[in-house]
N, C-alpha and C positions, 0 to 999 in steps of 0.2 A: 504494500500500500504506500504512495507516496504521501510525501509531505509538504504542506504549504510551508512560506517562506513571504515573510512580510520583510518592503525594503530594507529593513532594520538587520536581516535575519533573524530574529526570532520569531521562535513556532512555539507552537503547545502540542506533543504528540500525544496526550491522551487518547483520543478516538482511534490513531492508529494503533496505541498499546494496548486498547482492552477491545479489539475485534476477537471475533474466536478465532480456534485454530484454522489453520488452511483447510482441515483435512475437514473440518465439521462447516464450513460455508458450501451455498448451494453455487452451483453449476451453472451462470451467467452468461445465458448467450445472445451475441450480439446481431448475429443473423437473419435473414427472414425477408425484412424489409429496409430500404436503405436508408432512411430516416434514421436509422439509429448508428450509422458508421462516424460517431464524435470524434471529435481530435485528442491528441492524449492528455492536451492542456486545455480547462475551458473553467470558465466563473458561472454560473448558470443564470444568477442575475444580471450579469450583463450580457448573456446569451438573450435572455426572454427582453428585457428594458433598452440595453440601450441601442441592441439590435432596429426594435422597433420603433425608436427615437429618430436613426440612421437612416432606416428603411423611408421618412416618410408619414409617420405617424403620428409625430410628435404632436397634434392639436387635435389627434382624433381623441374622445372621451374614455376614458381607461376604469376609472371609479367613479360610481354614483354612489350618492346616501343624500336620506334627508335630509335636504335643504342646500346643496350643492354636486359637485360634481369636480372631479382631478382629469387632468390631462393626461397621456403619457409622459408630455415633458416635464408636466410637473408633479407625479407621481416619481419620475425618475430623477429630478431634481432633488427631492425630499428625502429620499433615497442614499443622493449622493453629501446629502448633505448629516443623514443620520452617521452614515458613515466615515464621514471626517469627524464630528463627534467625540465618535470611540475609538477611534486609532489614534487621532490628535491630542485628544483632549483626558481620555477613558484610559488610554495606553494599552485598550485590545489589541491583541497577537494574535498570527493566524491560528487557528484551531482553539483558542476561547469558545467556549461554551456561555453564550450569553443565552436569557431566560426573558421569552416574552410573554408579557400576561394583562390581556384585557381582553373586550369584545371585539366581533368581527365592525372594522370600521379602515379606513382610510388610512389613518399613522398606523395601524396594528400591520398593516400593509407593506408601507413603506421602511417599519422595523425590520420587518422580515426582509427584504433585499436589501438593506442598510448593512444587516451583520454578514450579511453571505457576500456584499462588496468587499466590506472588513477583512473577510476572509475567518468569521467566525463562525460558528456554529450553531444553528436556531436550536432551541430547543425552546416550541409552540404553548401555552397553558391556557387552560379554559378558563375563561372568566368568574366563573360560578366554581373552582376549587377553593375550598378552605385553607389554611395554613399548614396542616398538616399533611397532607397530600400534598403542598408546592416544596417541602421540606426533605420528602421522599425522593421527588424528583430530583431538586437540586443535590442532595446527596448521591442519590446514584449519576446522578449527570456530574459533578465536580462543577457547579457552576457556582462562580463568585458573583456573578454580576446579572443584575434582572432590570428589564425594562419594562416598567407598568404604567396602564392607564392610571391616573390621577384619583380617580374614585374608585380603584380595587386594590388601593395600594396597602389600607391596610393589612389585608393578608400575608402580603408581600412582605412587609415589614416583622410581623410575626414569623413567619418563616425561617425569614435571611438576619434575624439579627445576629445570630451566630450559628453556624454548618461546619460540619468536616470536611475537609480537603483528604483526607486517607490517612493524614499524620497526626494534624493539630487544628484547632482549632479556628475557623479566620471568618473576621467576620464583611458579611456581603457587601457589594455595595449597590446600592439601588438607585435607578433614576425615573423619576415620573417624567410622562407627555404628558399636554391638557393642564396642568393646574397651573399657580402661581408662581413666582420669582424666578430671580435669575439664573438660578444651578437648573431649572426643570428644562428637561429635554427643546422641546419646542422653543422657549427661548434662544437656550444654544444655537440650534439651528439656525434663525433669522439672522446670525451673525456670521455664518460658515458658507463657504464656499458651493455654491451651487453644483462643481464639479467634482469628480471624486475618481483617482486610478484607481481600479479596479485590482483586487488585489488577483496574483496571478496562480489561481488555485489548480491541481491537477481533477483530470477528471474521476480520479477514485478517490479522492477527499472526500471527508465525509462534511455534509452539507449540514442535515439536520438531524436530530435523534428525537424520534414523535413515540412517546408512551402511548401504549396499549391501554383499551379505554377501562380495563379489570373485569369482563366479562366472566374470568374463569376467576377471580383472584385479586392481587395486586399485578399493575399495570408492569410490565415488560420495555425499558427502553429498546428503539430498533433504530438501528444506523442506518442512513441510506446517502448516497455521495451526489455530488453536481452530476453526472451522467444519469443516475437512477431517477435522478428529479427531470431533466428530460426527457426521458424516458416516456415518462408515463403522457408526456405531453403530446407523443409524437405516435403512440400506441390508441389506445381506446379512443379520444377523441377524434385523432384524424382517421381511422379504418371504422369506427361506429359510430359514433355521434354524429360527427361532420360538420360543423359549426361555420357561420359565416364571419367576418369580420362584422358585419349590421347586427348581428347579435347582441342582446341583454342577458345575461347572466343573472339567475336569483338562487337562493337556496335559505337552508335554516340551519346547516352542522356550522358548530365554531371552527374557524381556521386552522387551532390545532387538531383537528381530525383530520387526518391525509385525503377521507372523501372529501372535505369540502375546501381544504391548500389545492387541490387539482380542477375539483370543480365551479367554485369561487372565486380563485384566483390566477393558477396555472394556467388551465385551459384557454378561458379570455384574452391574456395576454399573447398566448404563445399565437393565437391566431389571429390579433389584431381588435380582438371583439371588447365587451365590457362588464365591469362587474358591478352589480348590485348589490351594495353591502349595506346590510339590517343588526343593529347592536341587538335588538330581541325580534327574531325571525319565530315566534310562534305560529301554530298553526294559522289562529285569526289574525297577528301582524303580517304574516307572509304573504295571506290570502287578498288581504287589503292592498299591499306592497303593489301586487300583481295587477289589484286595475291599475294603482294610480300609477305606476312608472311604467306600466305593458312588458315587460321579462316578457321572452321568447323561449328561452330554455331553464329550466326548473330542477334542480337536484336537492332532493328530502328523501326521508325514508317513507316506509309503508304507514308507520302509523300516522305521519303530518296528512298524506293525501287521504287515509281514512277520513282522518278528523276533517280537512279543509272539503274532502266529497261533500259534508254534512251543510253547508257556507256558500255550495256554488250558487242558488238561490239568488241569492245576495247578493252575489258578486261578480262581475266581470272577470275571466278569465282566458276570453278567444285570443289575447294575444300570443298565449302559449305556443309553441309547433314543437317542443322534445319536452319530454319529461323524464329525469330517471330516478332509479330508484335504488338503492345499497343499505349498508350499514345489519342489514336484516333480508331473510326469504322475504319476499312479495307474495301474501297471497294470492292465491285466482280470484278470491270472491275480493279485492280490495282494485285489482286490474280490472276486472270487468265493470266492476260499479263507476271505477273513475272512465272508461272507456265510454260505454254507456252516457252516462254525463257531458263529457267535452267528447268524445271524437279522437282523444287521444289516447296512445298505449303506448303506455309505461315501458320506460326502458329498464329492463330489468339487470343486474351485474352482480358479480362477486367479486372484493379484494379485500384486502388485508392490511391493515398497518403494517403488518412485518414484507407484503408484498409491496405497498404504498398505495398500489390502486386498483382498480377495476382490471381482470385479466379473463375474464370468461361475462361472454354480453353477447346481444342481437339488438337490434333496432329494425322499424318500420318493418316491411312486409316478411323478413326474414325471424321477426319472434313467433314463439309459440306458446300460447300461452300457458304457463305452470313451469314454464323451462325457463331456467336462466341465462338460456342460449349456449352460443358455440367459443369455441376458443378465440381471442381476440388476437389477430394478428400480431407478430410480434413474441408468443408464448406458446405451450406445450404446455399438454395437461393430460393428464391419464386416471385410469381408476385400478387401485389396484388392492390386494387384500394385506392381510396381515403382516404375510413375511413380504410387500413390496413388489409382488408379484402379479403382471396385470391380469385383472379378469376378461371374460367375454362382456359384449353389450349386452346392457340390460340388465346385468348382476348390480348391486348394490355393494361397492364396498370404499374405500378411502382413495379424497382428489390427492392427486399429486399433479405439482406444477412447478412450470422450468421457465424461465425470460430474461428481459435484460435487467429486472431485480428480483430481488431475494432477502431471506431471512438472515440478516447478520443483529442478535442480540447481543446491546453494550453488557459488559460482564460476562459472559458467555458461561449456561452452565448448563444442568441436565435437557433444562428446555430449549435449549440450542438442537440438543443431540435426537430430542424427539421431534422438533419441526424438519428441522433438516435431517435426510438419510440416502444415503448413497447420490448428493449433487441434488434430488431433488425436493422441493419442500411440498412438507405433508401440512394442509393447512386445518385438521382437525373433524372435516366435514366429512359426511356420507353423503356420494350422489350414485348413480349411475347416469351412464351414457347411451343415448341410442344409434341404429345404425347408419345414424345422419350427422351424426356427429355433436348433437344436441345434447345436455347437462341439465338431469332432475334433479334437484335437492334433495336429500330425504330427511338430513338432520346432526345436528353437531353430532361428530364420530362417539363424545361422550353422550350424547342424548337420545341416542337408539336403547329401547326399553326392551330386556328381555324380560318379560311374563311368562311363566309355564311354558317355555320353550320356543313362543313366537316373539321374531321381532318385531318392534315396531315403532315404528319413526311420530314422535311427538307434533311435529307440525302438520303433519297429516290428518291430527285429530284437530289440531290449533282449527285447522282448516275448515272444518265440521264446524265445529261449536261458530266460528266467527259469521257463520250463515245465519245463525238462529236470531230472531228477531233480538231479542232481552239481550244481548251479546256484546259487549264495547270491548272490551278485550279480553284475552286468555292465553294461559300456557301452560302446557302438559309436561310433564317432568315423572320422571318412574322413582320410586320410593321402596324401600326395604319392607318384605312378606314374606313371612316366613313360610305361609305355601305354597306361594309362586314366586320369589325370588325377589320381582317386585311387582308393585301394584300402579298400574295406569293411574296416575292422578292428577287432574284440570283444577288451576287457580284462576276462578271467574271474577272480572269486574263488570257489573251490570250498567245496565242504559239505565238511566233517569226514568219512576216512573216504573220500575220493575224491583220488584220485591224479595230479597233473600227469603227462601224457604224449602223447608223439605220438598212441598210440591216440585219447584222450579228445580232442584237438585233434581230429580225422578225427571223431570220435563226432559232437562238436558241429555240427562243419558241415555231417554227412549230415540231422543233424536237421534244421536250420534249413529245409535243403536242400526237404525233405519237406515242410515245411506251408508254404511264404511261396514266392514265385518264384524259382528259384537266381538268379538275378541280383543280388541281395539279400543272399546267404548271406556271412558275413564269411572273404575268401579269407586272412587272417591272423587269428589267436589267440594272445592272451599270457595263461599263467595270471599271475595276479599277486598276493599273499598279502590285499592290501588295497587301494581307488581312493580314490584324494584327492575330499577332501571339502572344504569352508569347517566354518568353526567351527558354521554354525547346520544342517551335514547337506546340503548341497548339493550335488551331483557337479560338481567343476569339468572337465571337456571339453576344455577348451583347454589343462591341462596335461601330459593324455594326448595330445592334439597334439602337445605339444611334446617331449616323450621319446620320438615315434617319427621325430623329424626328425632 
């Protein structure tokens, strides 16, 4: 792995020192399509900004938000100027690990290419984590220095007043945007140089390190370099999506989620188009967003477009022409309703924070619906069993997938050695494939329920029960039985207006009962007011496990 080198020469090689072993990284291939033949030296923010500064761009509209709107040129001005900042002023080295944390807005933007000009290293955080969790991070990441919005800062402050470096103790330093006085970032900047040398990073530096949102657990740092960050630009988007430059960009994940750094921000830029940044992108903020600025392309999960289906009424939405959908399976019945409704179908994907993004998709006439689609140009993906062994079509056993990114966890330890195996990474899922090349879900490889000897895939029920009118959300998880090993069991939240009771319990399961095999039908039912979720919307599973043990 090579090493940056700021004019100074001094580097920080952390990220190079705690990659895993060679022998435990996955199998990166650059192939396929020529889009991804990079040079062995590249900055990725001044691949994607000031590319398209050069290119021509520089006064097309780059960021939208309420109540204004950035340039390219001065999106990449601001940019250049975050970044004299911390080299000038901050004394960031290449390979610093600096810590950004606010909502998705316009400077959370221009931080983000500000430290990768620096030649530092983002490491993304959600605006809605506590102190305790930014504390985790910053220790596992060795990060001295965090950049926060003005009104989240106290966290920020709780966190970093003093962290470990590996030896001793040091304590952080932090800089606010957005508020008062002379030390707070934005000040700085009205003083600094518009222009900024870009620092001259290799293209297997490591760019950014985005935690895992703790679906199974506590979150997983993953490393991914300036080439992997293109990557993903020049994959999904350009071979599925297909995006214009007249494009609006909307969505509701926070930036540090890799879905929404690609589809938020990546994407737009890399093809000239624009992004629409919402500090609270809720279902009904989003939904309103959408008349009043016209977004043309939409990236949320299943449950926003459930909820916003319920809104369309109300609302103007025909400016839409793509929607997609990640983070979570897409049900059918949440496809079809939104289809039905506007006219459009959902683009349905799987990726990964440790993949970075979307690597198995279909759009327009090529989806099917309840399939996640086909391999995205770009990647290799396979289905294979236990010992890594491919099955036939049609079998159901564990994805494996090969591209120009991959699983490299900071600290590298057992779960290095379980995601990655033999070059390819196993991303935890049950699908199978059919003889078209198409990719069903069936269910987290830990969420496959053996009962009395059948398996069976929890989303399948999910899928059930979300039909039944009284229905607003659910999710099936298997639980320890001692006479069937375990026992199908559904955590229901009801619609408004529907009533927990035995009946409704009996209601549910006759339905289930009725269209899927009874062997399938969840022999236990807990209403439940509300299911835990991770901060980016996630169903966490395992801690619905754990409250029925």
């Amino acid at each position: 792995m090579a090493e940056t080198i700021t004019p100074s020469g001094h580097r920080d090689t952390f990220c190079a020192d705690h990659l895993p072993p060679r022998e435990l990284q996955p199998v990166c291939e650059w192939g396929g399509i020529p889009e991804l033949e990079y040079p062995a030296r590249l900055n990725c923010a001044a691949e994607l900004l000031d590319r398209a500064v050069h290119g021509g761009s520089g006064e097309r509209p780059a960021i939208r938000f309420p109540g204004g709107e950035w340039s390219y040129r001065e999106l990449n001005e601001k940019a250049n100027q975050v970044a004299h900042v911390l080299v000038h002023e901050l004394g960031v080295v290449s390979g610093n690990r600096v810590l950004l944390h606010g909502p998705n807005n316009a400077m959370l933007a221009a931080c983000w290419f500000g430290v990768l000009k620096a030649g530092g290293v983002v490491v993304c955080t959600m605006a809605m984590l506590r102190a305790r969790e930014l504390q985790y991070i910053a220790q596992k990441a060795r990060v001295t220095l965090a950049i926060t919005d003005a009104r989240f800062a106290e966290e920020c402050e709780a966190a970093f007043g003093s962290i470990g470096d590996g030896t001793e103790q040091a304590t952080a330093r932090i800089i606010r945007y957005g508020g008062d006085g002379d030390t707070d970032l934005t000040a700085r900047m009205r003083v600094s140089p518009a222009t900024f040398s870009t620092c001259d990073t290799a293209a297997e530096d490591t760019a950014i390190i985005a935690f895992t949102s703790g679906t199974t657990g506590q979150g997983k740092g993953t490393m991914h370099s300036h080439r992997d960050i293109l990557a993903i630009t020049d994959c999904f988007p350009r071979y599925v999506l297909r995006p214009s430059s007249d494009d609006l960009f909307c969505g509701s994940p926070p930036l540090a989620f890799t879905y929404a750094l690609g589809g938020l921000l990546l994407f737009p830029i890399r093809f000239g188009a624009c992004a629409l940044l919402l500090e609270q992108p809720t279902p009904p903020n989003l939904i309103k967003a959408i008349q009043e600025f016209r977004p043309t392309i939409c990236f949320t999960a299943p449950t926003a477009y459930r909820a916003m289906g319920g809104m369309l009424a109300d609302h103007d939405v025909s400016s839409l022409r793509k929607c997609v959908s990640a983070g979570e399976t897409l049900p059918l019945s949440v496809f079809e309703a939104w289809r039905d409704a506007t006219g459009l179908r959902i683009i349905d994907g799987i990726g990964a924070t440790e993949m970075l993004h979307i690597f198995i998709s279909a759009a327009d006439d090529d989806i099917r619906p309840g399939s996640t689609g086909r391999v995205v140009p770009g990647y290799r993906a396979r289905i294979a069993d236990a010992n890594g062994n491919d099955v036939p079509d049609g079998t159901i056993g564990r994805l494996a997938v090969r591209g120009p990114t991959g699983c490299r966890y900071l600290d590298s330890d057992d779960r290095q050695r379980e995601y990655v195996q033999h070059g390819w990474n196993f991303t935890g899922d049950s699908y199978k494939r059919d003889a078209d090349g198409y990719f069903w879900y069936q269910a987290r490889t830990d969420d496959i329920i053996i009962s009395s000897g059948y398996n069976i895939a929890g989303p399948e029920v999910e899928n059930v029960l979300l039909e039944h009118p009284a229905v607003l959300e659910c999710a099936v998880v298997g639980v320890p039985d001692v006479d069937r090993g375990q026992l199908v069991k559904a955590f229901v939240v009801l619609r408004d207006g529907s009533a927990a009771s035995d009946a409704m319990v009996k209601e549910l399961q006759e339905f289930v009962k009725a269209r899927i095999a009874p062997y399938k039908y969840p022999r236990a039912v807990e209403i439940v007011a509300q299911l835990p979720r991770t901060v980016t919307g996630k169903l966490q599973r395992f801690r619905l496990r754990e409250s029925a043990l």
